[in-house]
C-alpha positions as CSV (number, residue, x, y, z in Angstrom):
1,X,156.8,73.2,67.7
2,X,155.7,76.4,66.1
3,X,154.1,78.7,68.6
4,X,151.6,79.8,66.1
5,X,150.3,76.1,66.1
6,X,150.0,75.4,70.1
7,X,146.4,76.9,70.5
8,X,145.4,74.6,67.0
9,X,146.7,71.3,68.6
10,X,145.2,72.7,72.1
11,X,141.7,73.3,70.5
12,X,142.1,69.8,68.6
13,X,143.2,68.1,71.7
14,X,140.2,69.5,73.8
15,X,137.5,68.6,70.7
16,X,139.0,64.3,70.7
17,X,138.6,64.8,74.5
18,X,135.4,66.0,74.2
19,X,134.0,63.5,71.7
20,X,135.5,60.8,73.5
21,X,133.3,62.2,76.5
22,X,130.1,62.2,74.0
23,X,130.6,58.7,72.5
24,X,131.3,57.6,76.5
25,X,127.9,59.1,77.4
26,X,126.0,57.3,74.8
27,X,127.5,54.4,75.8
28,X,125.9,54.3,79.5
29,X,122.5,55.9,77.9
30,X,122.5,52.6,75.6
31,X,123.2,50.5,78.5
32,X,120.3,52.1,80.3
33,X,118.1,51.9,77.6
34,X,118.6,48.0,77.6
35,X,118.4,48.2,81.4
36,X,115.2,50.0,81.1
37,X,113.9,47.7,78.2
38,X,114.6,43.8,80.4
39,X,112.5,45.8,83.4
40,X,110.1,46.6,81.4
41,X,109.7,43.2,79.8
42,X,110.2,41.5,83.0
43,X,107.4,43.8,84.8
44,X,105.0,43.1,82.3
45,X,105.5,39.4,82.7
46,X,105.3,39.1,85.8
47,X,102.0,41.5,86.0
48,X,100.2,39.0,83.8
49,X,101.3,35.9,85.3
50,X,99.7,34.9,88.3
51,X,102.2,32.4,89.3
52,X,105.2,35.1,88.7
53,X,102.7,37.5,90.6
54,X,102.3,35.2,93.3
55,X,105.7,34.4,93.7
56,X,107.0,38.0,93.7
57,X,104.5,39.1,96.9
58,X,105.4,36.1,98.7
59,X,108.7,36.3,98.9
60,X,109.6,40.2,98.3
61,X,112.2,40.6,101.1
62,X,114.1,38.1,99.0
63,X,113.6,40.0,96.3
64,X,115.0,43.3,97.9
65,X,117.9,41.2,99.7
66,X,118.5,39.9,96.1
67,X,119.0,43.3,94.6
68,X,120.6,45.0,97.7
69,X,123.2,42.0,97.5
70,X,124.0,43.1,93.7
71,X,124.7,46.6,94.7
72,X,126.9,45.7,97.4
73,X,128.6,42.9,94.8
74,X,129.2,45.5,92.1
75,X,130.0,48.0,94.3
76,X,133.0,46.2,96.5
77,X,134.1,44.2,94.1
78,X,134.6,47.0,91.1
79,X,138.2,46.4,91.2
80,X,138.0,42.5,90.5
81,X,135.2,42.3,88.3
82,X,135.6,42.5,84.4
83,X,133.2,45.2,82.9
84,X,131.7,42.0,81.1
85,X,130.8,40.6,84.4
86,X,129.8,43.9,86.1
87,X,127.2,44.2,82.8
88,X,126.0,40.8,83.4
89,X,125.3,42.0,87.1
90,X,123.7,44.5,85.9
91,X,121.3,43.1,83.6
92,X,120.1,40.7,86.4
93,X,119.8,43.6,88.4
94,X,117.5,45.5,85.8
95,X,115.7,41.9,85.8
96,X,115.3,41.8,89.4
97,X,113.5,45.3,89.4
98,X,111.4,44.0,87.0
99,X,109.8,42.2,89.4
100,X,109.2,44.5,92.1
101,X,107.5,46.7,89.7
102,X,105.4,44.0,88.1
103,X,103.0,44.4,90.9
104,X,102.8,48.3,90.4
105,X,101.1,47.7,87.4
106,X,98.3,45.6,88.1
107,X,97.6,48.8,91.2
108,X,97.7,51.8,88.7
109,X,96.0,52.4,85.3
110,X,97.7,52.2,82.1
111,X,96.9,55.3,81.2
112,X,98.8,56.9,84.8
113,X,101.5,54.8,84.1
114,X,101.7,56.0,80.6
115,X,101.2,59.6,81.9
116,X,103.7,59.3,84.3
117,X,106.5,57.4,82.3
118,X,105.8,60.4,79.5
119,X,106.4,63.0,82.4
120,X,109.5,61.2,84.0
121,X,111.5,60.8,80.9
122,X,110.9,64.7,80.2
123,X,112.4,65.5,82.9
124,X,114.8,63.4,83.2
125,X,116.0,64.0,79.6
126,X,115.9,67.7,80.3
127,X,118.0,67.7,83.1
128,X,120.3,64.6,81.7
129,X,121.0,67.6,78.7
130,X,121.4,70.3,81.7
131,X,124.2,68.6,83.0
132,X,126.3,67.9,79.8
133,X,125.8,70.8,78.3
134,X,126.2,73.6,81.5
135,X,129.5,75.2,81.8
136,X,128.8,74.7,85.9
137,X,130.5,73.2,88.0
138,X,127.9,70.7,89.6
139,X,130.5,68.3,91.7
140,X,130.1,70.9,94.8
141,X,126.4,69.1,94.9
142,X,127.3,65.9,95.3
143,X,127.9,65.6,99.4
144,X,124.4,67.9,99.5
145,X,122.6,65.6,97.5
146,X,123.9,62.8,99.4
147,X,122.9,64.2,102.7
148,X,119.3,65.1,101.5
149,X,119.0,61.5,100.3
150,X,120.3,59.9,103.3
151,X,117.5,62.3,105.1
152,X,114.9,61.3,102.5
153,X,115.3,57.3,103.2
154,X,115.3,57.5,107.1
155,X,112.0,59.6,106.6
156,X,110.4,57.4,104.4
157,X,111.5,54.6,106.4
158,X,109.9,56.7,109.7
159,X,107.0,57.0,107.5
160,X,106.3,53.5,107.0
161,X,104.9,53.5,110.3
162,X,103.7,56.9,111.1
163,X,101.7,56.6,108.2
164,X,101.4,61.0,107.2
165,X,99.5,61.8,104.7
166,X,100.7,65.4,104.2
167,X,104.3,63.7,105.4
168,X,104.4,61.6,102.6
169,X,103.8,64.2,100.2
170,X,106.4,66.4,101.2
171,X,108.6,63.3,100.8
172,X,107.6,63.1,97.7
173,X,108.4,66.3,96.7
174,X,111.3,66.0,98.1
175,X,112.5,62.9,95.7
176,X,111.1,64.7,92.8
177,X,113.3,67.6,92.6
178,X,116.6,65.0,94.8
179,X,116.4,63.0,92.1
180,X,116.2,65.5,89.0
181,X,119.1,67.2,90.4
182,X,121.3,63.9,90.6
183,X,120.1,63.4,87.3
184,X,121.9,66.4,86.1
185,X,124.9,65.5,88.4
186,X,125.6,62.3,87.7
187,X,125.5,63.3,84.1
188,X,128.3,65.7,84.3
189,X,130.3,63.1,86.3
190,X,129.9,60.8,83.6
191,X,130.9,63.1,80.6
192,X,134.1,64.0,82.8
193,X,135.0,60.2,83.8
194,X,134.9,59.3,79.9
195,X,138.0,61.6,79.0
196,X,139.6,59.2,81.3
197,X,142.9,57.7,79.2
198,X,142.6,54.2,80.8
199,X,139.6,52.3,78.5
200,X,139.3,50.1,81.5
201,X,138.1,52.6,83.6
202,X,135.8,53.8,80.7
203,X,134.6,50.8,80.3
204,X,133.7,49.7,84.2
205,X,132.5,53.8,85.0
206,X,130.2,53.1,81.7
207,X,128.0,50.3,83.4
208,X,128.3,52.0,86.7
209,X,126.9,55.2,85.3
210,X,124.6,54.0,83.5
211,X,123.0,52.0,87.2
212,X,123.5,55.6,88.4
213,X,121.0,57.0,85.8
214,X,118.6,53.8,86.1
215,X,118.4,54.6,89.7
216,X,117.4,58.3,88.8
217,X,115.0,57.4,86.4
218,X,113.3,54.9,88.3
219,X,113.5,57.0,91.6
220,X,112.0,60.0,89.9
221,X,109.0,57.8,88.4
222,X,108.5,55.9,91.7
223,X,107.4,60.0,93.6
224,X,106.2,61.0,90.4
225,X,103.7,58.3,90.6
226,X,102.5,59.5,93.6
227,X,101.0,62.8,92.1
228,X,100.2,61.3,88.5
229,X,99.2,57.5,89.4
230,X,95.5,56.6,89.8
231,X,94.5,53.0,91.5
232,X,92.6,51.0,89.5
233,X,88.7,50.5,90.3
């Protein structure tokens, strides 16, 4: 090969690479966006059904069991699930939070909701666009982030029956800036797993990141909410 044309086919290389990366990302954004749109639908079922209402306080432990027993499904069995059947998985899991927030919105006022939705997917879009377009390194995060989230559950968990005001706040400060940060993170993880040459692993990291990414979003509206949401009279 002529020397002259090495950096050409290096450049050329690196710009497939990187539009393999782009079309991977849209890929989990699209499968969020559905994710997003079934709890959505789901939630505002549920919020104007009394039976589905009903159902959903009564038995809400099942309800959590149910969607802690998808993660751990998806999660330890990766390797023997298709990507069809880890979507499927997934979907139900969207479905499933649908119903845990179908009771948030007969508490809060459409227009908090509204207000707070409009301010989560700001931010998360801003930071989402932080972390594919810095030229940082943000993996060095990732065992921080973890640690501060571990932290952040126990104390919520501690919470539950201390029952802080000013606690709770700073928890919710906390989760606010946690979860923008994983946002950006997880975003950079995902544009570097799709230059991965194996389309399986593409295909299986796609629905995983794009749970990843749900659970941001929906994290950072959940202690969002606490500043922006107002109860209804």
């Amino acid at each position: 090969m002529n020397q002259d044309s090495l950096p050409q086919t290096l450049h050329s290389s690196t710009k497939q690479h990187a539009a393999i990366a782009r079309a991977h990302l849209n890929k989990v954004y699209l499968w969020m966006s559905v994710c997003m749109l079934i709890t959505a639908g789901v939630a505002a079922y549920t919020a104007q059904s009394v039976p589905a209402l009903t159902w959903v306080m009564e038995h809400q432990m099942l309800t959590f069991i149910g969607i802690l027993g998808i993660i751990l499904v998806m999660n330890f069995g990766a390797r023997a699930l298709t990507s069809g059947a880890l979507g499927v998985l997934l979907l139900v899991f969207a479905a499933a939070q649908g119903l845990i927030f179908g009771p948030l919105l007969t508490v809060y006022t459409q227009e908090s909701l509204g207000l707070t939705f409009g301010c989560t997917a700001g931010m998360f879009g801003a930071m989402s666009l932080y972390g594919a377009m810095t030229k940082r390194d943000l993996s060095g995060l990732g065992r921080t982030l973890m640690m501060i989230l571990f932290g952040l559950i126990v104390a919520t968990i501690v919470n539950i029956f201390w029952g802080n005001g000013f606690f709770d706040l700073v928890c919710s400060v906390v989760g606010v800036v946690l979860f923008s940060l994983l946002t950006a993170y997880d975003t950079q993880k995902i544009l570097e797993q799709g230059t991965s040459d194996d389309p399986v692993i593409r295909s299986k990291g796609a629905v995983f990141g794009a749970l990843a990414l749900y659970l941001d979003f929906l994290n950072l509206f959940l202690y969002l909410l606490h500043f922006l949401g107002r109860n209804n009279e």
